[in-house]
N, C-alpha and C positions, 0 to 999 in steps of 0.2 A: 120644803126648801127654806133653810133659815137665810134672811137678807141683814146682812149689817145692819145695826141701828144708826143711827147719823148725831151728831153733836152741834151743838149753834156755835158756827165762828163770829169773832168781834164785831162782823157787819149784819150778822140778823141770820145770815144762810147757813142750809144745812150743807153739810160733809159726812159721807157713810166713815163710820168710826176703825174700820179696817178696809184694805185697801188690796190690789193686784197691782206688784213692781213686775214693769218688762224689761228691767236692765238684763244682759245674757242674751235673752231670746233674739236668735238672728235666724231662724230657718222662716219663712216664709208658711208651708204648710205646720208647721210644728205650732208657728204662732195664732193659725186659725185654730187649730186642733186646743191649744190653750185657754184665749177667748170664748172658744164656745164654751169650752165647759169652767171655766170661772164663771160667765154669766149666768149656763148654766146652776151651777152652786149657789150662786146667790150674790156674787162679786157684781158694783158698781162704779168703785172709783178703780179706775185705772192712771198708775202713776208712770210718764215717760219724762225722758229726756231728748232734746236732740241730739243729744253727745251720745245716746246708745246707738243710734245710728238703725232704730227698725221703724221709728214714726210710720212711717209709707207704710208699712206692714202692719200693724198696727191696727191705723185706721182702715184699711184695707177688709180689714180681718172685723172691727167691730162693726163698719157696714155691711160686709156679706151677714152675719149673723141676725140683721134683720131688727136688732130689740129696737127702743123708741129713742131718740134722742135724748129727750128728757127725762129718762130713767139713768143716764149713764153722767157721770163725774167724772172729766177726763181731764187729766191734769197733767204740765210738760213744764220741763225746763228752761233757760235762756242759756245757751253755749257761750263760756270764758271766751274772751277777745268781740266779745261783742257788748259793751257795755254803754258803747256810746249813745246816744239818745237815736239816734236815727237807724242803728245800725240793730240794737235793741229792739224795735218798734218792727224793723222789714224780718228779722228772726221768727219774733212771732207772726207775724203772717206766714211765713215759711213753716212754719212747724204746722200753722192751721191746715195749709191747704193738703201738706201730706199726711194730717191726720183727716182728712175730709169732714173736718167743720167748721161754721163760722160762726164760732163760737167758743172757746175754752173755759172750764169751768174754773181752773186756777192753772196762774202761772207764777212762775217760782224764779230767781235768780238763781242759778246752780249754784255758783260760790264765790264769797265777794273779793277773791284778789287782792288781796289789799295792798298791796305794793303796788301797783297799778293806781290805786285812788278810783278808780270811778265808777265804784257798784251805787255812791248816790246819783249818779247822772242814770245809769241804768234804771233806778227806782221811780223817776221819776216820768220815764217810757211808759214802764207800770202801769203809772197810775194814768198816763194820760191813753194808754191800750184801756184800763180800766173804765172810764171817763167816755169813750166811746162806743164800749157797749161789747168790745174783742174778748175783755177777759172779766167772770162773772166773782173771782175773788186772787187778788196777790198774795204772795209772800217773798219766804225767800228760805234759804235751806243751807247746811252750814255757815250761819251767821254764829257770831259769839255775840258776847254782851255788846263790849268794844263796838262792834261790828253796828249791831241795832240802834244802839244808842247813836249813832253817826244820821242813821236812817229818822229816827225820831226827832232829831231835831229840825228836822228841812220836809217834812213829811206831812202832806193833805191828809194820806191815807197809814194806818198804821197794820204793818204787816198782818196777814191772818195766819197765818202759819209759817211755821222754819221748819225743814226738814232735817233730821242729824242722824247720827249713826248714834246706835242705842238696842242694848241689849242689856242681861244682866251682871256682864264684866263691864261696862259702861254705860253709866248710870247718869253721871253729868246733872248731878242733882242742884249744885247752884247754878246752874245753866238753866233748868227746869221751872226752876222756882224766880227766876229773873221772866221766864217766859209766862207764865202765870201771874205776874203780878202785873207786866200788863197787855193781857187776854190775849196773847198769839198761843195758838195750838202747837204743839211739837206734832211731828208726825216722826218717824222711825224707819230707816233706811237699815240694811243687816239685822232687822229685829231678832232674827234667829242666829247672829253670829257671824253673819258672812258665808261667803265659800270655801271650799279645799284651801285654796290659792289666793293668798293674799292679792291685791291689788299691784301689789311694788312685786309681785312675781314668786315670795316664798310664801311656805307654805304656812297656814293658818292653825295655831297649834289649839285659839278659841273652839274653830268648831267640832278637835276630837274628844273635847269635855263638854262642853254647855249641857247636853244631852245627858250624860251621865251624873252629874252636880246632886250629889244627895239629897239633897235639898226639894231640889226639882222635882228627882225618879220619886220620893215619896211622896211630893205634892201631887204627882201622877198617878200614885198607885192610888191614896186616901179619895181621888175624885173621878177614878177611871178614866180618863183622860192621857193621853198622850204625852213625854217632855213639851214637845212645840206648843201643843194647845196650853200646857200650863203656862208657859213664858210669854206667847199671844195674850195671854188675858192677865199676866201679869202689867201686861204693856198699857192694856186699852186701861184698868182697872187705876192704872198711875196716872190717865188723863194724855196718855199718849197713841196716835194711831199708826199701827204699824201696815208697813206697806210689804208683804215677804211675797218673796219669786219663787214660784215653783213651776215645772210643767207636768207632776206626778197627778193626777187625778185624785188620787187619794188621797194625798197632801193636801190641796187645794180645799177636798169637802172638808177633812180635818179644822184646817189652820180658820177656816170663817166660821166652823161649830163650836164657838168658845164664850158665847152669849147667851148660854141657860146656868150658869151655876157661877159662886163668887166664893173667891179665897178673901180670910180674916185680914185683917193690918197687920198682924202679927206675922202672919205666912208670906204677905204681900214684901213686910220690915228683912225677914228671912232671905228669901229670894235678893233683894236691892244685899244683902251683907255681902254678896259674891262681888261686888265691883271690886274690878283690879284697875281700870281707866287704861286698859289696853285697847288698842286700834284695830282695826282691818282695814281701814281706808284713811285717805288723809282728812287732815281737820281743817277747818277755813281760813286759819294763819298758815299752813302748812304747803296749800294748791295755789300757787301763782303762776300755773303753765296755762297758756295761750292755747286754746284749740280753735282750730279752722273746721 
C-alpha cells in the first residue's frame, strides 16, 4: 500500500504531499465507504471545509474507521462572514468538535474577501487558535500576492500554505513563485480540472479535454500511467500538493500511485505550456459573498 510521502512546511512539520478533498461528498454512508477506502489506499491528509457542509460526517466516518489519530492530517476551512477575531476563533472550535477532534492539524482561511477588509483580523484568530495548541499549522487558500503581502506585514506567524485552484490550464506561475520565495506551500484545489458543472452552474468545457491533451495522453502512454496520475504528479513534481475528490475506488488507488516514477523538466515545461488561466471556481478577488 503506497502512503504519500510528506513535505516540511515553513514551521518544521510534516504534510503528506497529496491529499483526499471531501468537497461534493454529502451522503453520510457513501462518505464512510470513501474514507475507508482512501485510508485504506494509503490517504492521510484529509482536506474540508465548513462551507461543504459534511464536517459531522466526516469526522464521523474517520472515527468509525478506527486508524490512530496521529497518522491522520486533517485539515478545514474558516466560513466567509466570519472573519472577526472572536467569531473566527468559536468557527474553529465548531468545525473541531463536528470533526471529533481536539486538535486540527491545519486550518486555512477559505477566502480573503477583500472588500470586506478583515481576512487580517481573521489571521490573527489563527495564530492565537495556533498559539494554544487548537491548530498544529495555518494557512490560508485563495490568497493572491496582494492578499499575503497584507498578511506579512502584521503577522507573528507566516502562512504555511495557500490553497488555489490549479491544474494544467492554470498554472498561476507568478503566484507560484511569489509562494516559494517565501516558503508557503500551494496545495491544489480542482487539480484535475474540476467538475462537469462549473461552480457558477455552466458547464465546465476544462474537464471534456484535460484528459485528452496530447501532451498528457502520450506522457500517459510513454509511463503506463493513466492522464490523472500523469497531471497528479505533474503537480506534486512542481512543488504543489494536490488535494482531488473522488468516491471511485479505483480513482482513489490510481490518483495516490504516482510516487514511483518522474517526468523530465522538459515533459514537466510541456505539460505547464497548456495554461490557458481559465477558472472553474472563483479567485479571491472575485468571492466576496458572505456565507452563514
Amino acid at each position: 500500500m503506497p502512503i504519500a510521502p510528506t513535505m516540511t512546511l515553513n514551521n518544521g512539520n510534516k504534510i503528506p504531499a497529496l491529499g483526499m478533498g471531501a468537497v461534493f461528498l454529502d451522503s453520510d454512508g457513501d462518505i464512510q465507504k470513501t474514507v475507508d477506502t482512501a485510508i485504506d489506499a494509503g490517504y492521510r491528509l484529509f482536506d474540508n471545509a465548513a462551507f461543504y457542509g459534511n464536517e459531522e460526517s466526516i469526522g464521523k466516518a474517520l472515527k468509525n474507521n478506527g486508524i490512530a489519530r496521529e497518522e491522520l492530517f486533517i485539515s478545514t476551512k474558516l466560513k466567509n462572514g466570519h472573519h472577526k477575531f472572536d467569531d473566527a476563533c468559536r468557527e474553529c472550535e465548531s468545525s473541531m468538535r463536528r470533526l471529533r477532534v481536539d486538535y486540527l492539524d491545519m486550518y486555512l482561511i477559505h477566502f480573503p474577501c477583500p472588500e470586506h477588509g478583515l481576512y487580517t483580523e481573521a489571521w490573527r484568530a489563527l495564530e492565537h487558535l495556533h498559539k494554544e495548541g487548537l491548530v498544529r499549522n495555518i494557512g490560508v487558500s485563495n490568497f493572491h500576492e496582494s492578499h499575503i503581502d497584507r498578511i506579512l506585514d502584521m503577522c507573528e506567524f507566516v502562512p504555511a500554505v495557500d490553497q488555489l485552484e490549479f491544474n494544467p490550464y492554470l498554472t498561476i506561475k507568478p503566484l507560484r513563485e511569489y509562494l516559494t520565495a517565501h516558503k508557503i506551500v500551494p496545495e491544489a484545489w480542482f487539480p484535475l480540472g474540476g467538475p462537469a458543472i462549473r461552480l457558477d452552474g455552466l458547464p465546465n468545457p476544462l474537464k471534456e479535454t484535460i484528459f485528452t491533451e496530447p501532451v498528457i495522453v502520450g506522457l500517459a502512454d510513454k509511463y503506463n500511467r493513466t492522464p490523472a496520475q500523469i497531471i497528479l504528479r505533474w503537480e506534486t513534481q512542481c512543488g504543489v500538493i494536490p488535494v482531488p475528490k473522488s468516491s471511485s475506488p479505483v480513482h482513489m488507488r490510481e490518483n495516490i500511485n504516482i510516487f514511483d516514477f518522474y517526468m523530465t523538466q522538459r515533459e514537466l515545461d510541456f505539460i505547464s505550456g497548456l495554461n490557458t488561466g481559465n477558472r472553474c471556481g472563483p479567485s479571491g478577488d472575485d468571492c466576496n459573498e458572505y456565507w452563514d
